[in-house]
Structures are given as C-alpha cells and as structure tokens.
C-alpha positions, 0 to 999 in steps of 0.5 A, a space after each residue: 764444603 765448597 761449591 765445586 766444578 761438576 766433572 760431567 761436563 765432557 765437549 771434547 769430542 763436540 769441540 773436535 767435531 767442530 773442529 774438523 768439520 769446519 770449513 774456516 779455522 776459529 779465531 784462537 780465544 785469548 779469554 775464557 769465562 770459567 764461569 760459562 760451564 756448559 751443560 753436560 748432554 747426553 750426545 756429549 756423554 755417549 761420545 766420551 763412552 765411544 772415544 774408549 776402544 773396545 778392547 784391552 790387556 792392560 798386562 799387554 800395555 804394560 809389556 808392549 811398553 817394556 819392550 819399547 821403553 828402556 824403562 817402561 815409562 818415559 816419566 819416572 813416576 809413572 812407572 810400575 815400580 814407581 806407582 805401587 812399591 814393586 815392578 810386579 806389583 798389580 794395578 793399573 799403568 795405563 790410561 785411555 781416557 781422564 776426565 775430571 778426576 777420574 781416570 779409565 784404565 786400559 781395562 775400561 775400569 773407571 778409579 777416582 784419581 789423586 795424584 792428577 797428573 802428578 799435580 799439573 792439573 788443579 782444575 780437573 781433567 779435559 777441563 771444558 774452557 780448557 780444553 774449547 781454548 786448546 782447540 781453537 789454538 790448534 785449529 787456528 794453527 798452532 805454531 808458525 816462524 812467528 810467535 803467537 800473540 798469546 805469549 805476550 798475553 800471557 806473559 803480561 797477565 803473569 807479571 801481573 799475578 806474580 809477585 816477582 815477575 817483570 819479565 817472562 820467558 816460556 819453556 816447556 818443562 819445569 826442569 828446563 825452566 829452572 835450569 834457565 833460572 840457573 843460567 840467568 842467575 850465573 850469567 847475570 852474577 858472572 858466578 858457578 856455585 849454586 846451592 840447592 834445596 830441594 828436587 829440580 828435575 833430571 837435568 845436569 846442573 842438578 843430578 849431581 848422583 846420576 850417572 852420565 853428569 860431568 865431574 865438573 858440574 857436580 863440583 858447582 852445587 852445594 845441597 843443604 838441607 830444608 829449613 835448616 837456618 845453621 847449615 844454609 849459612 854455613 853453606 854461604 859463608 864457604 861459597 864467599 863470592 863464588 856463590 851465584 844462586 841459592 835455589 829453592 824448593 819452598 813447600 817441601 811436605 810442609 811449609 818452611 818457617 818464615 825465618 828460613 826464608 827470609 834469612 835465604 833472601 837476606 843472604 843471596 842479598 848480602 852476597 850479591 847472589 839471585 834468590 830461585 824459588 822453584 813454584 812448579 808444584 805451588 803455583 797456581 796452588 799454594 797461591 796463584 802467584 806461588 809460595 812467595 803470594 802466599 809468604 809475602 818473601 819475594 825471590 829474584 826469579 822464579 820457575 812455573 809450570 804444572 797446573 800454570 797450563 792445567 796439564 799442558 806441557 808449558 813453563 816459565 822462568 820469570 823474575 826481576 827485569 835486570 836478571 831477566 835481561 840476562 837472557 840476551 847474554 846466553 841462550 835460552 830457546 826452543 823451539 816449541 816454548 811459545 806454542 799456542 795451545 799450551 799457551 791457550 790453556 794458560 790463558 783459560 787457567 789465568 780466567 778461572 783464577 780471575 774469577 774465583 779464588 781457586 787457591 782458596 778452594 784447593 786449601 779447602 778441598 785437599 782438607 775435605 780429603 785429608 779428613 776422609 783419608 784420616 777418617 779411614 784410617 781411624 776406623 779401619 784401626 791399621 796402625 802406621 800409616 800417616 797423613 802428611 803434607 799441607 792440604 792442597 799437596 798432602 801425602 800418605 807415609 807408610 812405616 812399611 813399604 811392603 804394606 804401602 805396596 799392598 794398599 795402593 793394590 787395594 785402592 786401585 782394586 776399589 776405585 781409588 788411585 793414590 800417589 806412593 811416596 809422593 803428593 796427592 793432589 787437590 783439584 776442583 773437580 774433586 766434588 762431594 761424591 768424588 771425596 766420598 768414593 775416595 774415603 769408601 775406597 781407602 775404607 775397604 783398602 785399608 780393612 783388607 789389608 787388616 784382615 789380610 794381616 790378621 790372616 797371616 
C-alpha cells in the first residue's frame, strides 16, 4: 500500500476567511508545493461541520430539481435514473459538501465515493493546494478584458508534459475541446469525414442518434468499432481522400493492443488525415501526459480535461504546432476559456505531478480497490457480477440490471457510493481506511442482496 494524501486536511472555510476578510486582494500563486499539506486543526474541522445547512429532504432536493430541470439534473450522468438503474430508485442525488473522498448528501449522511466527480477529481475533493490557488485567483480577480498569465504558464508547462503538444488551446469542457480538435483537423486537412471510436460528448458532429442533429452532419462521421484492426482499415480505405481525422477514445474499459494504435497512426499518415486522441478520462491518470505517455504512439492532437483542473471546469485541445496553426483559420473562442481559477487549479495539479508520481499511485490505488471489491464479492458468493476496466478507471458489470439497481441502494445504504455502468475511479484521497470502509460497504451490500434473494 502507498503512502497517501490525508483527506482531513479541510481550509476551505479558513481560506474564505482570509479572503473576505482582507483589505488587499493576494497575489494569485502560479506555484504550488503539493507537499506543504498543512495540518488539519480543530477550528478547521468544526467550520466544515458548520458549511453543512441544518436542514434537509433529499426527496424534496430531488423533486424541486424535476420541477425546474427538464431532466432532473443538468449532467446526464447525474441523474437518478442514471445513478442507480430506475427513476424511483432510493439513494442519494444531492450533495452539500465533498471532501476528500467522501461526500455529504443533502440528509447529512456521509458515503465513501468512487465515481469522483465522474473522474475529474484524481487527487481528492476540495484538494487544500487546490483549493488555496483557486482562491487566491478568485481574490486576485478572476477574469478581465486581458488574459491571465496563467494561461500561458500553464500552457508552457502542458507542452512540456505532453507528449504531442506544441501548442495549447484552452476551453472549458472535454466535448468542446474535442470538437475544436475536430475542426483543426478539418480546417487544417481542407477534409469532412471523421471516423469515430468511442464517446465524445453531446455536441453535433458526434451525436450522430440524437434528435435535433442536421442530416447533414451525421453524413460526416463513420463509427467503427475499438480495437478492431479489419474494420478501421476498411473504414479508411471508403473515406479515400475524403477522410479528415480518425479520433479516439484509447482506454475503453481496457487498454487497446498496441497494434490497434499504432496501425490507427500509420493510417491518418498514410492519407494525410490528423490522429485525435481523446485523453479527457486518461490524462493526468493513465499517465499524466495521457494514454499516448503511457503507449509511447503519439497523435496530431489531443483533448484534456477532468482531473487536468482537478474538478475544475477547464480543457485543452493541444497538439502539433502546424494543425494547431489551424486555429487562426476558423473560430474557436470563449469567453471563460482562459479563466484564472480554473487555470490556478492546473496550475496546483501540474505541482502534485511534479513532485510525486501520481499516475503510478492511482495504478496502485485503484488496485487496492478492485481487490477489496473482488474480495467482496468472493465472500459474499452473489454470482454474476464482475469487476472490469484497468485499475486507475475500473467498473463493476452486472449480468442483471435489476440486481445492479438494488446493490447500488444498498451501497448507498453502508456508506458507499458506486458508479452504474460506468468507471469508478481512483483518487489519492483514497487512503487505507477509505478502502477498507469501501470493501465493508460492498460486503454488507452485497450479503444483503444474497438474503434479499434467497427470501424471494
């Protein structure tokens, strides 16, 4: 087991403090030493106790958010009946605090979480560095008609972590950085058909089943399936000179074989299309520079996000300095894209990884879950239940979707929080107890469901 970050050192509320108490705004900090994790006090600890509101109904949180959100939540993934299997299914939908790895529903009940943030935090909740860069941007101001000097920090210190990145472009989510990689890759290659593998958002170019998307834009991507060497030649050898990008999702529940990848990067080279590889999950997890770190197969461009910010809402297309040059060809802006909090938060994550190998913890972490997962699920005897995925992004798969819907309930009921049908994810906050609590609530979940079913 590795040494890891103790999740109990909360200065949210002492920074905020300091913040709004001071008369002259800090200085915002391009640096961060991860290392200089100050001692958790009991001043500290009360104030995170007091930030919870004293009353809740987290069926009314759940209602009041139905009757105001077309959907109930305005992320896919976190809505009830993407949580746990069912619309009516019982659990937890609301948050009021997260700290570390654990979570504080709107109940006040307190659960171990494994989706974190459905992967964007890798180092923990409310991080302190984080969190202290964060708040000295925001106190600095954080936005102006000026950029901010950590765009071109970070970006400089990207380029030098990323294997295929000359140059940097910021945004704010993963599905709008890897449709700017896409409209490089057209612009640049003067080209519209793109073949796709893998999942890339809600946007146009790629939700080519959703209703609302222009027949005319469905008509420029070609799926094919991951890791299947026959088909993504077939798929290139129709597209001829037509074919702009082929862009990839390279860690899909398991790692691809290096033949797969390498024969995706001969082909885009051969044709004179761009190689996409889209790193919003395995950056700054699988390695920090992402899969193609970690494959040594480096592609044109590349799109990151998630745990890049540690929660924060930023991404970033990067790539080769002539597809990047693309940029002043078309129009990719926003407004918010070079924010200065979210880019502090970079900055602080961009130190962790500096100082100590984080990538190789999370490898070592998620394992220490799998295994306590496995452990569970071994000694609980409940059959048909499986544990997937590589072990910084593993998944639980269920054979029974009815059964997967009651052990998520029961998980939630011990204190544990599961992703359904998708990664649960390693973070350094996950400590020793942390993994222990995790294998006791999937223990007792998974005894339950036993004796539910042997009632029946």
């Amino acid at each position: 087991m590795v040494e890891r970050w103790n999740p109990s050192t909360y200065l949210l509320h002492m920074t905020f403090r300091r913040f709004f108490g001071a008369k002259d705004a800090p200085k915002p900090q391009v640096q961060n030493d991860p290392t200089a994790v100050p001692e958790a006090t009991e001043e500290v600890e009360e104030a995170a106790e007091e930030a919870i509101p004293e009353e809740h109904d987290a069926a009314d949180w759940q209602t009041r958010a139905r009757a105001v959100l077309p959907t109930g939540a305005s992320t896919g993934s976190k809505r009830t009946e993407a949580l746990y299997g069912d619309a009516d299914a019982s659990g937890p939908t609301h948050y009021v605090q997260a700290i570390g790895c654990r979570v504080t529903d709107a109940d006040g009940h307190e659960y171990v979480a494994c989706s974190m943030a459905l992967g964007s935090v890798a180092l923990g909740y409310a991080e302190p560095n984080v969190t202290r860069a964060v708040v000295d941007a925001i106190a600095a101001g954080n936005v102006s008609g000026l950029s901010s000097v950590l765009e071109v920090d970070v970006a400089e210190r990207l380029c030098g972590v990323i294997p295929c990145a000359d140059r940097v472009q910021f945004l704010k989510t993963g599905a709008e950085a890897v449709a700017a990689a896409v409209r490089l890759a057209r612009t640049y290659t003067a080209r519209e058909l793109v073949i796709a593998v893998g999942y890339f958002g809600w946007l146009d170019w790629c939700a080519e089943e959703a209703a609302g998307v222009p027949e005319g834009t469905r008509r420029t991507i070609r799926r094919v399936p991951y890791d299947d060497i026959a088909a993504l030649q077939a798929a290139v050898d129709e597209a001829g000179q037509q074919l702009a990008a082929i862009v990839i999702e390279p860690v899909i529940e398991r790692l691809p074989s290096i033949e797969w990848i390498t024969k995706a990067r001969e082909l885009t080279t051969a044709v004179g299309a761009a190689l996409i590889f889209d790193e919003i999950k395995t950056g700054f997890r699988v390695r920090t520079g992402g899969y193609q770190a970690y494959a040594d197969v480096v592609p044109d461009l590349a799109a990151f996000g998630k745990a890049m910010a540690n929660g924060y809402p930023l991404a970033a297309v990067v790539g080769h300095r002539d597809i990047m040059e693309a940029a002043r060809k078309t129009w990719i802006s926003s407004t918010l894209a070079s924010e200065a909090s979210a880019l502090a938060a970079a900055a602080a994550v961009l130190a962790w990884h500096d100082s100590v190998d984080v990538c190789d913890s999370l490898w070592t972490i998620g394992a220490d879950m799998r295994r306590a997962i496995s452990a569970a699920i071994e000694a609980s005897g409940v059959d048909g239940v499986t544990v997937d995925g590589i072990d910084p992004m593993w998944l639980l798969r269920f054979d029974d979707p009815l059964k997967e819907r009651r052990f998520l309930e029961l998980s939630a009921e011990h204190g544990v929080l599961f992703k359904r049908r998708a990664y649960n994810f390693a973070a350094l906050a996950h400590d020793e107890d942390a993994i222990r609590e995790i294998e006791g609530g999937a223990s007792a979940a998974f005894v339950d469901l036993r004796d539910e079913d042997a009632d029946r």
